[in-house]
NUSETI-831945 format. One line per field, with one value per residue (C-alpha): residue number from 1; chain; x, y, z. Coordinates in steps of 0.5 Angstrom, whole numbers, plus 500, padded with zeros to 3 digits. Example, Ala and Ser with C-alpha at 12.3 -4.5 7.8 and 13.67 -1.06 7.14 Angstrom:
2
n = 1,2
chain = A,A
c1 = 525,527
c2 = 491,498
c3 = 516,514
//
This chain:
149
n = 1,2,3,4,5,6,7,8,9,10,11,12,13,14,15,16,17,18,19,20,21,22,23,24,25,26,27,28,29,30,31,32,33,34,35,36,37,38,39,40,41,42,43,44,45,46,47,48,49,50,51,52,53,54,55,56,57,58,59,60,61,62,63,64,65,66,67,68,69,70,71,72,73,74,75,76,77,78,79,80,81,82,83,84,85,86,87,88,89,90,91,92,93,94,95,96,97,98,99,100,101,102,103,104,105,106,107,108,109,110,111,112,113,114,115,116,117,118,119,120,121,122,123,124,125,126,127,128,129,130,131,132,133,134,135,136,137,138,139,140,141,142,143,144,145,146,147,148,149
chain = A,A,A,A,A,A,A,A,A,A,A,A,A,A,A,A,A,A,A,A,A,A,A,A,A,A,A,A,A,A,A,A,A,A,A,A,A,A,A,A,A,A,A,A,A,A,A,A,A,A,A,A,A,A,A,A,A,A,A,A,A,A,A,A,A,A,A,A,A,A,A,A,A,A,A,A,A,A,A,A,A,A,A,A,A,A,A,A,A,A,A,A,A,A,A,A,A,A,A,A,A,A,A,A,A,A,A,A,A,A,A,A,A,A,A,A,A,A,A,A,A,A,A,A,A,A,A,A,A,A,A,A,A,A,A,A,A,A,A,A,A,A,A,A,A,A,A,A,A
c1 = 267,271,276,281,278,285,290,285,285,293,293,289,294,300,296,295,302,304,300,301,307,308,303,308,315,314,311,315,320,318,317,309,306,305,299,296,290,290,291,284,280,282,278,271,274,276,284,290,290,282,283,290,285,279,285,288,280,278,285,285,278,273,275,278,272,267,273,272,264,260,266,271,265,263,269,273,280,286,286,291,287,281,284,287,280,277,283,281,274,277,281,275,270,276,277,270,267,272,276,271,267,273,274,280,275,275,281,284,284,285,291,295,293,293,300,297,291,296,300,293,292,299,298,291,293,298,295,290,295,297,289,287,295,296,288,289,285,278,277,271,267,266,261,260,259,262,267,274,274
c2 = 658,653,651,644,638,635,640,640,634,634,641,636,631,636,639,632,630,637,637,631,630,637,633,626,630,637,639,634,638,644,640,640,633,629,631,623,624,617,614,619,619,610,611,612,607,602,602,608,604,606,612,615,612,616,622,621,621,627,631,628,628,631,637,640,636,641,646,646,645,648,653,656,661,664,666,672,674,669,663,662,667,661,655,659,661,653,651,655,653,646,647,652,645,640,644,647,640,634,634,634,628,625,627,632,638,644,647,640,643,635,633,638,645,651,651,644,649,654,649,645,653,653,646,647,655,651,645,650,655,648,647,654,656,648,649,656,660,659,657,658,652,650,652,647,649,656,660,663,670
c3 = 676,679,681,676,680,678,682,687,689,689,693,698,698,698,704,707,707,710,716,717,717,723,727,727,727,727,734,738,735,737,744,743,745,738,735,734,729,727,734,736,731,731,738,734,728,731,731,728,721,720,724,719,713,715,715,709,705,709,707,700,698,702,703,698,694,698,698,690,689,695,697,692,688,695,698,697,696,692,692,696,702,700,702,708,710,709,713,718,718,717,725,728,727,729,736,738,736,734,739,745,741,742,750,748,750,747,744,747,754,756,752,749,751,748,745,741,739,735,733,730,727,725,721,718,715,711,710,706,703,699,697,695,692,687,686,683,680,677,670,666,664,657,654,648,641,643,638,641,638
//
């Protein structure tokens, strides 16, 4: 069982969108620092344009491509509590390993703190219950030259 490869890809672009847009408009809103993934990830690549394209690739494709083949069989519950576990995993390895490669620290302890951190939380739940819930439900391959009853 699997989940529709189309509807995936579209929960991630759905998802990609959302979250990205909290980072840029949503937390100086709430008066957190802007959370500029682009321009931190540009500090590896050379630059936010490569830095925003690395997000979108990972948002749209990767993750919801290991989301679908390696993920959606073995994780319990809904598939909207599917997507939010994978986004929980998505921000875990962000905070305990990409924003220290990057020189933010753990949790992002040198930039934005802790109210960053859950707000990052906050982001990637619902970048994952976008995911999991436009995915759906798992369908059964076809089987060829089967007969419906």
């Amino acid at each position: 069982m699997k989940p529709n490869i189309g509807k995936t890809v579209l929960g991630g672009v759905a998802g990609t969108l959302a979250i990205t847009f909290l980072m840029y408009v949503g937390a100086p809103m709430m008066g957190l620092p802007k959370m500029d993934i682009a321009a931190m990830l540009g500090q590896i690549l050379g630059g936010w344009t490569p830095g925003i394209m690395m997000h979108v690739v990972n948002g749209v494709a990767i993750f919801p491509l290991l989301y679908a083949f390696l993920l959606f069989s073995r994780l319990p519950g809904t598939p909207a509590v599917k997507g939010i576990t994978w986004g929980v995993v998505l921000w875990a390895m962000a905070q305990l390993v990409v924003l220290p490669m990057m020189g933010a620290g753990i949790f992002g302890l040198k930039t934005g703190g802790m109210m960053s951190a859950v707000a990052s939380l906050a982001g990637h739940v619902i970048y994952g219950v976008l995911l999991g819930g436009i995915a759906g439900q798992s369908s059964p391959e076809k089987v060829r030259g089967a007969v419906a009853a």
